[in-house]
PLY file of the C-alpha trace (Angstrom):
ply
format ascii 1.0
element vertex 547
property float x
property float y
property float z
element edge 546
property int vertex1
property int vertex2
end_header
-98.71 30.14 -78.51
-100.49 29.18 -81.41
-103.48 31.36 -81.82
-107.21 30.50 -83.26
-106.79 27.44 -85.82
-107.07 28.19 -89.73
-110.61 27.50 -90.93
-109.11 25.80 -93.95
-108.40 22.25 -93.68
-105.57 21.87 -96.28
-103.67 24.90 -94.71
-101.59 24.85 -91.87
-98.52 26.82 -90.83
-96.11 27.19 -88.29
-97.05 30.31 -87.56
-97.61 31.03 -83.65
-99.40 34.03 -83.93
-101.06 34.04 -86.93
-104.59 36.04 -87.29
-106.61 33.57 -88.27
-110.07 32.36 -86.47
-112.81 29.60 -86.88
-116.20 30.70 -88.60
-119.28 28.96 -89.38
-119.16 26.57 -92.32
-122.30 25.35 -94.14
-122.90 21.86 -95.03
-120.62 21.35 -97.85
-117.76 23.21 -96.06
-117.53 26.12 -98.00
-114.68 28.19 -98.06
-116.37 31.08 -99.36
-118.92 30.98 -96.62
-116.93 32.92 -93.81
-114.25 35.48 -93.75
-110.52 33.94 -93.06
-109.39 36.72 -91.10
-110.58 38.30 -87.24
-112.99 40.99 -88.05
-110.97 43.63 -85.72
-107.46 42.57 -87.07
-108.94 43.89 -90.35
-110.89 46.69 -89.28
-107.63 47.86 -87.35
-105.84 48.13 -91.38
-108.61 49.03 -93.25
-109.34 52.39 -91.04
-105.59 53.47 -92.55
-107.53 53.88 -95.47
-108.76 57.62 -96.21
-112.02 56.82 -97.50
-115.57 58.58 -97.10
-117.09 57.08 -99.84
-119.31 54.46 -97.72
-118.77 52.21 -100.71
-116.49 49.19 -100.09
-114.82 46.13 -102.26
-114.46 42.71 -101.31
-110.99 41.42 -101.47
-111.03 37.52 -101.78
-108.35 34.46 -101.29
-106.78 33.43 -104.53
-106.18 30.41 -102.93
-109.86 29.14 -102.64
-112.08 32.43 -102.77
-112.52 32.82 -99.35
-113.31 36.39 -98.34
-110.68 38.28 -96.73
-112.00 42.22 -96.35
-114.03 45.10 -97.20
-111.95 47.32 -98.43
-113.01 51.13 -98.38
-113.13 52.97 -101.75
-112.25 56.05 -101.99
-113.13 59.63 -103.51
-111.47 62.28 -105.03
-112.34 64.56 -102.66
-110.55 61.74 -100.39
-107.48 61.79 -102.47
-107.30 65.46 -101.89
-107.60 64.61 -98.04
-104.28 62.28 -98.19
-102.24 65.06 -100.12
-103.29 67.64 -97.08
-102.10 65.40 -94.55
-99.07 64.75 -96.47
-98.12 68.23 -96.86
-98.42 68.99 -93.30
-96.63 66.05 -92.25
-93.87 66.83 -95.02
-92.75 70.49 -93.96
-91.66 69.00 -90.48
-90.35 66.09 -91.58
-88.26 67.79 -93.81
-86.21 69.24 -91.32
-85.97 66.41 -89.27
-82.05 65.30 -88.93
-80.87 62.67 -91.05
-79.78 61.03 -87.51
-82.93 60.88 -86.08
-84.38 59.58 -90.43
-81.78 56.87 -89.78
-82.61 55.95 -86.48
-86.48 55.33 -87.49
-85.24 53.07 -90.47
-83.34 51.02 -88.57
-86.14 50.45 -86.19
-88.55 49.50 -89.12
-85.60 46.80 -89.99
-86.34 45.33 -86.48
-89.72 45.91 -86.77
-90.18 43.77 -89.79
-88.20 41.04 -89.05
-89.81 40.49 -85.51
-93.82 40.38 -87.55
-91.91 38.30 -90.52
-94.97 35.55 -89.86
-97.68 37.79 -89.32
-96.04 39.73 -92.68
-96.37 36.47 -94.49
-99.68 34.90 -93.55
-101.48 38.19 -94.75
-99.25 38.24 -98.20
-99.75 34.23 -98.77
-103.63 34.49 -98.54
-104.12 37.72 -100.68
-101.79 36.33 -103.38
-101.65 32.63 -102.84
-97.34 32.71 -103.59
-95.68 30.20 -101.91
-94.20 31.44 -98.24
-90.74 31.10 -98.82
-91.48 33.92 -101.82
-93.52 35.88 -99.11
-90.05 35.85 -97.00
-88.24 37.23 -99.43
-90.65 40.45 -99.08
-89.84 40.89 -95.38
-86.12 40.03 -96.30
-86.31 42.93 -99.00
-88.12 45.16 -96.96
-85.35 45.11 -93.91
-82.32 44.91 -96.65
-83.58 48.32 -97.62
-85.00 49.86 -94.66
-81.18 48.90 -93.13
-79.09 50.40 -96.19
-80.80 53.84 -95.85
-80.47 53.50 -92.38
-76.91 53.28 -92.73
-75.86 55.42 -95.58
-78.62 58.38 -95.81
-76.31 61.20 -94.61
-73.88 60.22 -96.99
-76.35 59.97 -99.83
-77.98 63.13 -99.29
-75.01 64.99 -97.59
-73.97 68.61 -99.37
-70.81 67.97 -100.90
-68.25 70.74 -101.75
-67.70 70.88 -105.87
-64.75 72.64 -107.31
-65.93 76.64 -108.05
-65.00 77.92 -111.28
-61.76 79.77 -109.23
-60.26 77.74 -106.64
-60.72 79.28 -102.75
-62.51 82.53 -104.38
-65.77 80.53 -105.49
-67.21 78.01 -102.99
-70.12 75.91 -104.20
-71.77 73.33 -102.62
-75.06 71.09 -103.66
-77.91 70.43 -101.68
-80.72 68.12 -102.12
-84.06 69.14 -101.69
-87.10 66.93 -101.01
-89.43 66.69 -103.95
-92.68 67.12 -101.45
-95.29 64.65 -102.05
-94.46 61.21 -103.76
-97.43 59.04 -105.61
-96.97 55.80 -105.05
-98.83 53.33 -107.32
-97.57 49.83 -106.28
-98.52 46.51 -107.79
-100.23 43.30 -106.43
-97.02 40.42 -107.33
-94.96 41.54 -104.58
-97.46 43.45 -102.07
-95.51 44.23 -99.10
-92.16 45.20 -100.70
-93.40 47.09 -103.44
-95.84 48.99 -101.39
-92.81 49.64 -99.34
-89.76 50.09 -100.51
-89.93 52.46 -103.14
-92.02 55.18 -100.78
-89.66 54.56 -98.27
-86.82 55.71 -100.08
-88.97 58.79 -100.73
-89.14 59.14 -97.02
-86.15 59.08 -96.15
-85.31 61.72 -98.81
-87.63 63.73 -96.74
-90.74 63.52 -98.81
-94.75 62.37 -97.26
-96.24 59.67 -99.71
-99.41 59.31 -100.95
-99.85 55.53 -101.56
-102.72 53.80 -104.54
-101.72 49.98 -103.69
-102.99 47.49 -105.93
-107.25 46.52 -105.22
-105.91 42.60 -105.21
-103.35 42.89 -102.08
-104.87 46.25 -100.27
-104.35 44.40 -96.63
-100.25 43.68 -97.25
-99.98 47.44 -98.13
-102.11 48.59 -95.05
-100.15 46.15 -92.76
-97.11 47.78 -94.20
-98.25 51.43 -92.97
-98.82 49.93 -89.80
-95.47 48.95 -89.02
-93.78 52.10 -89.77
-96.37 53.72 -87.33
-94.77 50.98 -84.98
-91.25 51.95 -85.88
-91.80 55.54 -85.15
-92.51 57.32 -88.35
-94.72 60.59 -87.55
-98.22 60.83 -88.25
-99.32 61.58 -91.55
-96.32 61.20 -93.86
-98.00 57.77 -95.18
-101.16 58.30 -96.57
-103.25 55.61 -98.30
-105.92 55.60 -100.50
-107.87 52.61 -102.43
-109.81 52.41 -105.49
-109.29 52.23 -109.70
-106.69 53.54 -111.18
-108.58 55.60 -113.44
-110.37 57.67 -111.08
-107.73 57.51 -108.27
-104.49 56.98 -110.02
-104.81 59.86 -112.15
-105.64 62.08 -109.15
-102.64 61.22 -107.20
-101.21 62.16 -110.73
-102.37 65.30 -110.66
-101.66 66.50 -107.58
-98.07 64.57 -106.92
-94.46 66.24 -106.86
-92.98 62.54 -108.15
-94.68 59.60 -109.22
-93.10 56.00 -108.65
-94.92 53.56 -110.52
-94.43 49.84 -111.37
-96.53 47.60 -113.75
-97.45 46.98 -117.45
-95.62 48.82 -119.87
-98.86 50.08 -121.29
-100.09 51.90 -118.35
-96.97 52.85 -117.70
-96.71 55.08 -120.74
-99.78 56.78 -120.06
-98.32 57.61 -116.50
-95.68 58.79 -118.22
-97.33 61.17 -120.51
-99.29 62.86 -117.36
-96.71 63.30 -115.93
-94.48 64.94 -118.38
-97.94 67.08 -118.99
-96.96 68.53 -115.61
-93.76 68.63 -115.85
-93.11 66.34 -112.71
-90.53 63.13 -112.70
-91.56 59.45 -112.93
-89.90 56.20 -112.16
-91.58 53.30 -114.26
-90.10 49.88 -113.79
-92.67 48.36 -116.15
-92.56 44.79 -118.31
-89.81 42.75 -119.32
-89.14 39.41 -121.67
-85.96 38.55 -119.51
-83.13 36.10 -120.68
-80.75 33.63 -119.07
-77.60 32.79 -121.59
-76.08 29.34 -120.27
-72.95 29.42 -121.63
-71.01 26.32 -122.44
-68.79 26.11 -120.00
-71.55 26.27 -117.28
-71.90 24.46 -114.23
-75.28 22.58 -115.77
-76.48 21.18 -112.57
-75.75 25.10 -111.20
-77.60 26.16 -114.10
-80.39 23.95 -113.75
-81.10 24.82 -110.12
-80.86 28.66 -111.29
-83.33 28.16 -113.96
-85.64 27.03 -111.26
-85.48 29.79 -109.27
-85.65 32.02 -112.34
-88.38 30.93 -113.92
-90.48 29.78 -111.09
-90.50 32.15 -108.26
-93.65 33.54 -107.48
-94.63 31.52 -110.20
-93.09 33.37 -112.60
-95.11 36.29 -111.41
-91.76 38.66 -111.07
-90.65 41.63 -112.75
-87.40 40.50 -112.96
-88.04 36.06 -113.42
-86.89 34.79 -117.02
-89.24 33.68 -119.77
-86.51 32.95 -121.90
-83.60 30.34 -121.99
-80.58 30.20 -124.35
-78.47 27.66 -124.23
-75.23 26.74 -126.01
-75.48 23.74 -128.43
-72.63 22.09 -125.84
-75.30 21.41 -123.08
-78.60 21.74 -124.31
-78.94 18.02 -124.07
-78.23 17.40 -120.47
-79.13 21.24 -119.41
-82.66 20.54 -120.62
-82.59 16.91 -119.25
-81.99 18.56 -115.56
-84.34 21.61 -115.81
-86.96 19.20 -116.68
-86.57 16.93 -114.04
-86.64 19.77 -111.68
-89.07 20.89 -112.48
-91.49 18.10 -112.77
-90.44 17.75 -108.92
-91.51 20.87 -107.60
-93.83 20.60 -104.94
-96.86 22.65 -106.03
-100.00 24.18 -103.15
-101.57 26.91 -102.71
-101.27 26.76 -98.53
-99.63 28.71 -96.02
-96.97 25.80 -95.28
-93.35 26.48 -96.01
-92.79 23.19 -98.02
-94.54 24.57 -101.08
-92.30 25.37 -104.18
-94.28 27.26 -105.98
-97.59 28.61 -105.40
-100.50 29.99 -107.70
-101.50 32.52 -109.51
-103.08 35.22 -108.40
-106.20 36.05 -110.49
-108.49 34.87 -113.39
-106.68 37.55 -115.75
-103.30 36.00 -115.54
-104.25 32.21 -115.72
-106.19 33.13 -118.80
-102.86 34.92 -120.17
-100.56 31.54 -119.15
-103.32 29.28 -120.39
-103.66 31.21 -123.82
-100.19 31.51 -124.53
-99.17 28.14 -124.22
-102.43 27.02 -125.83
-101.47 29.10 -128.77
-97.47 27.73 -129.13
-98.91 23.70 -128.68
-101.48 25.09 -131.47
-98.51 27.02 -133.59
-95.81 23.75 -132.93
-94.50 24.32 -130.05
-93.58 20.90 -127.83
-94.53 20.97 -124.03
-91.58 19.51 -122.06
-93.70 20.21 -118.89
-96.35 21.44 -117.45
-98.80 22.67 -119.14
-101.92 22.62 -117.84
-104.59 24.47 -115.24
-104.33 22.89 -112.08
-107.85 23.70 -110.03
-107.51 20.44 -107.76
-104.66 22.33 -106.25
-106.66 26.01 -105.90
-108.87 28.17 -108.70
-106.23 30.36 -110.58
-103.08 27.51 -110.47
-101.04 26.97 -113.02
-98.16 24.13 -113.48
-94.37 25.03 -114.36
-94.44 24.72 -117.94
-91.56 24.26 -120.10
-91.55 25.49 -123.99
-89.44 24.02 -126.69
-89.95 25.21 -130.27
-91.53 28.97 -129.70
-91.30 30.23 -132.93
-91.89 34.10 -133.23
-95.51 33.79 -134.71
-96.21 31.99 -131.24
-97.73 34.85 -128.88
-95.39 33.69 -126.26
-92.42 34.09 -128.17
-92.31 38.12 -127.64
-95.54 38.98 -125.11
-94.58 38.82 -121.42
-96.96 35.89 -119.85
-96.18 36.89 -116.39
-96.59 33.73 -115.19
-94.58 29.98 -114.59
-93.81 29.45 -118.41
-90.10 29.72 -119.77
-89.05 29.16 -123.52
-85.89 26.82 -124.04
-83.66 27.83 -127.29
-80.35 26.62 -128.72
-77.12 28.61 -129.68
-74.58 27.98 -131.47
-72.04 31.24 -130.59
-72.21 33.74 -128.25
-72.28 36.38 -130.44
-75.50 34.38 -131.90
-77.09 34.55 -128.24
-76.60 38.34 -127.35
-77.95 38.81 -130.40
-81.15 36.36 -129.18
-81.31 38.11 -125.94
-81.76 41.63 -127.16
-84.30 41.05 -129.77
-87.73 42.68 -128.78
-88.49 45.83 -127.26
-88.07 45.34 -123.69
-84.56 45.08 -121.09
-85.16 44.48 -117.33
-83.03 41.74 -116.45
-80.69 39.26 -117.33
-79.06 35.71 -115.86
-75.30 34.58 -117.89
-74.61 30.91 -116.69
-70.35 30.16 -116.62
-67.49 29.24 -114.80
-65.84 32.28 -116.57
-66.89 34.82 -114.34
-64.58 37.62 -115.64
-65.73 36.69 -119.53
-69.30 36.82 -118.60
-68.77 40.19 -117.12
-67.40 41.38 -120.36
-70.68 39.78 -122.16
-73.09 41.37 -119.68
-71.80 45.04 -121.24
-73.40 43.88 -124.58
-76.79 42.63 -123.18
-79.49 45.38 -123.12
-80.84 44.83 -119.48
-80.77 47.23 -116.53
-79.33 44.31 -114.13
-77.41 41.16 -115.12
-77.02 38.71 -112.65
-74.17 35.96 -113.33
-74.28 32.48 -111.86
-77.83 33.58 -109.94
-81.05 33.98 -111.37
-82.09 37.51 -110.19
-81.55 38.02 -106.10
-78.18 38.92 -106.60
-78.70 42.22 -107.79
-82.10 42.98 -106.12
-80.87 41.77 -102.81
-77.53 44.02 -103.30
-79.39 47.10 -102.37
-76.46 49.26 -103.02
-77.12 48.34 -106.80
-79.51 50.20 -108.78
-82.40 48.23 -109.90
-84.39 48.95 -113.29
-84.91 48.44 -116.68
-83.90 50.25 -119.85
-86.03 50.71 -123.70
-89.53 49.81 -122.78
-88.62 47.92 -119.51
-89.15 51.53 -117.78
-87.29 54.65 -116.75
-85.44 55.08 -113.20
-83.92 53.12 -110.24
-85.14 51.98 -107.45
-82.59 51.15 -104.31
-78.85 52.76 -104.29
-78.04 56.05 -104.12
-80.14 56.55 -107.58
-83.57 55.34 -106.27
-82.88 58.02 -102.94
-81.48 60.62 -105.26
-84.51 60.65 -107.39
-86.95 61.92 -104.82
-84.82 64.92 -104.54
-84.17 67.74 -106.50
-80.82 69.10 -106.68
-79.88 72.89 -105.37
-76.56 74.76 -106.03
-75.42 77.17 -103.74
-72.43 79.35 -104.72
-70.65 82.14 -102.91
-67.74 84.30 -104.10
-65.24 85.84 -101.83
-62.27 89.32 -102.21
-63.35 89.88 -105.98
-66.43 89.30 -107.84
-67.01 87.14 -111.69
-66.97 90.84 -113.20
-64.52 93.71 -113.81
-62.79 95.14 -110.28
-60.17 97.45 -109.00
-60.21 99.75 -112.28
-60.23 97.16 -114.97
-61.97 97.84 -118.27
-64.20 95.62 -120.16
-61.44 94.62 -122.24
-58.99 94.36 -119.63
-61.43 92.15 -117.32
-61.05 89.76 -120.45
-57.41 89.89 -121.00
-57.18 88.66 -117.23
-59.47 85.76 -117.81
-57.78 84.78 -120.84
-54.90 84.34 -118.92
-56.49 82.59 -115.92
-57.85 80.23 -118.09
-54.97 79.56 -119.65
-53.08 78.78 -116.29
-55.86 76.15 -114.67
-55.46 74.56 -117.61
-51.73 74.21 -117.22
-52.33 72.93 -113.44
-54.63 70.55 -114.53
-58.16 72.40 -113.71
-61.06 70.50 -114.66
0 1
1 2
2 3
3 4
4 5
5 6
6 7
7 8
8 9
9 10
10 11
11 12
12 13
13 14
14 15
15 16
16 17
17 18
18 19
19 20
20 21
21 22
22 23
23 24
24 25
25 26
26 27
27 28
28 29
29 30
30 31
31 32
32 33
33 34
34 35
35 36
36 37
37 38
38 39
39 40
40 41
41 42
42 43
43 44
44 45
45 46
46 47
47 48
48 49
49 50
50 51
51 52
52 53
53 54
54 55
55 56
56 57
57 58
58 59
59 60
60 61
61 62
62 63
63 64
64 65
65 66
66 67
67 68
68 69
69 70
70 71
71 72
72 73
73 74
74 75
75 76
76 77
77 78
78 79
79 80
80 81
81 82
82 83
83 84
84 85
85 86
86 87
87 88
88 89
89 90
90 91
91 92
92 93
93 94
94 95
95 96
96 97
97 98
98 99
99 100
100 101
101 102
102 103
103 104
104 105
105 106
106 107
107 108
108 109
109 110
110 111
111 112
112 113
113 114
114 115
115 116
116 117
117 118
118 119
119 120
120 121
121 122
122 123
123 124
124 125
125 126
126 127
127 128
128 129
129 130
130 131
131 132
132 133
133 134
134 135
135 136
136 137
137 138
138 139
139 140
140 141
141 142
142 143
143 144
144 145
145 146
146 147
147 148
148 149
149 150
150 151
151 152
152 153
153 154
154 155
155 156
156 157
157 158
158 159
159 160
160 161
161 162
162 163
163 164
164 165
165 166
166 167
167 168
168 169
169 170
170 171
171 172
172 173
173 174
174 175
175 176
176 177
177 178
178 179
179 180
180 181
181 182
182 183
183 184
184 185
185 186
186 187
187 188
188 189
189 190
190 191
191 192
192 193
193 194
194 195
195 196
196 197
197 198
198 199
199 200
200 201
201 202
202 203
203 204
204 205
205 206
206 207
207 208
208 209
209 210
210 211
211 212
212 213
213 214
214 215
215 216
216 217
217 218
218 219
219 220
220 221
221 222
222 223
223 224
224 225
225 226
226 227
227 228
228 229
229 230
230 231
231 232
232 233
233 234
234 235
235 236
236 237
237 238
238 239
239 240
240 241
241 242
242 243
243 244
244 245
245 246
246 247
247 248
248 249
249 250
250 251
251 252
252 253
253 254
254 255
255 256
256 257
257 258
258 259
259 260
260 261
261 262
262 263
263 264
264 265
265 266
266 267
267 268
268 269
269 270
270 271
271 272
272 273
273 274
274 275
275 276
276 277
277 278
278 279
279 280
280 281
281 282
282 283
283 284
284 285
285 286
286 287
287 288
288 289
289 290
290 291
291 292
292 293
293 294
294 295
295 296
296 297
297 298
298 299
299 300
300 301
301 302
302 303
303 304
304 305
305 306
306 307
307 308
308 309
309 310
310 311
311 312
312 313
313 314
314 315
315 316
316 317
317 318
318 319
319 320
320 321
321 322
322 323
323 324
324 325
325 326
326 327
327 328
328 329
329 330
330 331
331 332
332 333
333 334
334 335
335 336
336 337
337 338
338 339
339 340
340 341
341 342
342 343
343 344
344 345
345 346
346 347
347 348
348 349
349 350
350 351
351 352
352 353
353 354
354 355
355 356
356 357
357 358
358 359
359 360
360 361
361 362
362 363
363 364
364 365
365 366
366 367
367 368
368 369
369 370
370 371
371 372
372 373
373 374
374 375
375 376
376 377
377 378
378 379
379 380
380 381
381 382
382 383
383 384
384 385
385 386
386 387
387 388
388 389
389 390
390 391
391 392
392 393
393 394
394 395
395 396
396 397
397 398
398 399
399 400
400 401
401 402
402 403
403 404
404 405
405 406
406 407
407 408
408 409
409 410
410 411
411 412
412 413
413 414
414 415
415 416
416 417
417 418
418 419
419 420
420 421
421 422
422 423
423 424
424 425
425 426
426 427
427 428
428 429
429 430
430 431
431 432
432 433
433 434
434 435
435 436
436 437
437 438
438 439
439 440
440 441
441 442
442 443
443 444
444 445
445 446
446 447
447 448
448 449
449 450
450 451
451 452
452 453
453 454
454 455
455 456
456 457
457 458
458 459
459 460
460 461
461 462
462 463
463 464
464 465
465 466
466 467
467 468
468 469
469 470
470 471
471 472
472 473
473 474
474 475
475 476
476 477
477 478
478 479
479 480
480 481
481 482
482 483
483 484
484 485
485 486
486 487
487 488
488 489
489 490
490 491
491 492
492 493
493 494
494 495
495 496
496 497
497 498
498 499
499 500
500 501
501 502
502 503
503 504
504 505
505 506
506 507
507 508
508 509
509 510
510 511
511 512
512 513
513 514
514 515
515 516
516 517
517 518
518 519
519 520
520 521
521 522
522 523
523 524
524 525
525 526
526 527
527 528
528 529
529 530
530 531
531 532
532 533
533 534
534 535
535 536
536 537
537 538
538 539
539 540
540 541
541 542
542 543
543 544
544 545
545 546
């Protein structure tokens, strides 16, 4: 059953129970003039915020600046509130039984498929994406909440390593929970990233203390929620909203591991306060990402990659390409595709399902998309589409724009835009496009177009990106959740998802015992006679092959 009507007249969905309720409208049918969603739906997430501030910030609609929330702010005394609660919650936990970890993850799996439309309706209107990107969030979220469900004991399992004398020595490594993880999540991808990263971290064994991004607050509070509906004990999420600088830098201070993803500039100033107190980081920061299409590539393959590539989330991904090489052989007809695709997107910001792309999210990055491709059309550069603002469709949109001629004086040409603009080059030789794809500072992901699978492997080892995805744009790596995810040089430091992103929450503990004679002189020996027996037990393991 279909619950209250949207109050917006361009969106509908098939949603059945989506949160949504009629409000007063004034004369010219404002969409600023009444909140979107029920009052005690978003009272019922906010109060997961611990705040005692009495201060509050209004969280708005990118797709037509319709209020959504007040969201609480918090202090620092707050902050110190959240790490409290964690710490309690985290000596218990820790000794809860990896059966009983796995069992609660694989709840959360069901969990999130079964909201999947609530999930989405709350992501769509706090970042205006188009829904199919918002389903790739709950798909994400159950891919990973599944993999640790089914492979934690093995990942954090105490494994026997050879001692230094075989049967005397017996050593065996544990992994210990961190404690407290800081979790400082963005706003492109609000559920997953909120998500998936702390719950790796719990399932390590660690409570997290959560900063979600100011611009998607509700997606990260709805995410709490449904690991309280899963099963997870009280206290081992905590959440806390306000600026970075006053309440990023105290979850800084006070955090045993700090997972952060963003811009590469904050980022390195994470980085630096945390090495300050001597405590990890992950970073999974910027990227310039490039997709070689090869010449023997499937172009029409290609083409539809591209897309994907370059347009998800309008272009608003970590991982989504803002550069295209292609080999001399099939720029022609490659370009003559990706264009036409393009240009037949269907654009909205709505909660509908037929959108292909949505908006952007804020003022900020429509200025960035606008100046950059301002400044190449300025500098030379030839838009093949796109182009231009789009405010008839909702305030921050932005078409698919394609580049051709970004020379590196254009802005564009080496600065991340973050948004649905791509770059189209030529190559002549391979060699000449590796070359092309590594120039510039950063190396998060990559895409190699060709029907050469096993010689595009080979080419992937000489491209300086954490992942490489061939024939796909970017899902088949961060859908693999076995796969370590992340980027290397100024792309970041660590891995989410695998064994890596579980393994990093943990810190690792050697345990050694030593049976009939003990690592030091025995039955009589001498000093000098201890060492003559080494000597010659060395020498033997060696002979049998001892590592």
């Amino acid at each position: 059953m279909r619950a209250a009507p949207c109050i917006f007249a361009d969106m509908t969905s098939p949603n059945p129970e989506r949160h949504l309720v009629e409000g007063p409208r004034d004369p010219e049918h404002d969409a600023t003039a009444t909140y979107v969603l029920e009052p005690a739906y978003v009272t019922r997430l906010t109060d997961r915020i611990i705040a005692t501030s009495g201060e509050t910030k209004q969280a708005t609609s990118p797709i037509n600046l319709a209020p959504l929330a007040q969201i609480p702010q918090s202090t620092e005394a707050d902050v110190e509130t959240a790490f409290e609660r964690a710490r309690a919650a985290q000596k218990v936990w820790a000794q809860t039984p990896f059966s009983e970890r796995e069992r609660l993850l694989l709840k959360l799996h069901d969990v999130v498929l079964a909201r999947q439309a609530e999930i989405a309706d709350v992501v769509v209107l706090e970042s205006a994406k188009a829904r199919k990107d918002a389903f790739a969030e709950v798909l994400h979220v159950a891919l990973t909440a599944r993999y640790y469900g089914r492979t934690l004991s093995k990942h954090l399992a105490s494994p026997r390593r050879p001692g230094v004398f075989p049967v005397l020595t017996n050593v065996h490594v544990n992994r210990i929970p961190k404690g407290i993880v800081g979790i400082i999540s963005p706003w492109n991808y609000p559920f997953t990233m909120a998500l998936v990263d702390g719950l790796a971290a719990v399932a390590a064994g660690n409570a997290v203390v959560a900063k979600p991004d100011a611009q998607t607050m509700l997606s990260a509070l709805l995410a709490a929620e449904l690991l309280d509906e899963a099963g997870f004990p009280a206290g081992l999420w905590n959440i806390v909203a306000g600026p970075g600088s006053r309440v990023g830098t105290q979850i800084i201070e006070r955090a045993d591991y700090i997972c952060f993803t963003g811009s590469t500039a904050t980022g390195k100033l994470i980085g630096k306060q945390c090495a300050e107190r001597l405590i990890g980081c992950s970073l999974e920061l910027g990227g310039k990402n490039p997709m070689l299409i090869l010449a023997d590539a499937d172009v029409a393959k290609a083409a539809d990659g591209a897309v994907r590539a370059v347009y998800s989330n309008a272009g608003q991904l970590c991982v989504s390409i803002e550069r295209l090489f292609v080999a001399d052989e099939v720029y022609d007809e490659f370009k003559a595709q990706f264009v036409a695709r393009t240009k037949a997107l269907t654009l909205g910001a709505t909660l509908d399902w037929e959108n292909d792309m949505g908006s952007l999210i804020s003022q900020d990055q429509l200025d960035t998309a606008v100046a950059h491709v301002e400044d190449a059309r300025s500098k030379g550069a030839t838009v093949l589409a796109g182009g231009e603002a789009r405010p008839d469709l909702s305030p921050y949109f932005f078409e698919p724009t394609i580049l051709e001629g970004v020379t590196p004086e254009m802005t564009c040409h080496g600065h991340e835009t973050f948004g649905p603009v791509v770059s189209l080059y030529r190559f002549k030789t391979e060699d000449e496009a590796i070359s092309l794809a590594n120039e510039g500072a950063y190396g998060l992901n990559g895409s190699i177009f060709s029907k050469d699978v096993k010689r595009a492997r080979e080419l992937a080892k000489q491209v300086k990106c954490g992942t490489i995805n061939i024939n796909e744009a970017y899902a088949a790596t961060f859908a693999s959740i076995d796969a370590p995810m992340g980027g290397m040089r100024e792309s970041g430091t660590g891995r989410r998802q695998g064994a890596e992103g579980l393994l990093r929450y943990t810190e690792t503990q050697s345990v050694a015992s030593q049976s009939v004679v003990p690592l030091a002189p025995s039955f009589g020996l001498s000093e000098e006679q201890y060492a003559k027996v080494m000597t010659l037990s060395m020498k033997v393991l060696k002979a049998v092959g001892r590592a």
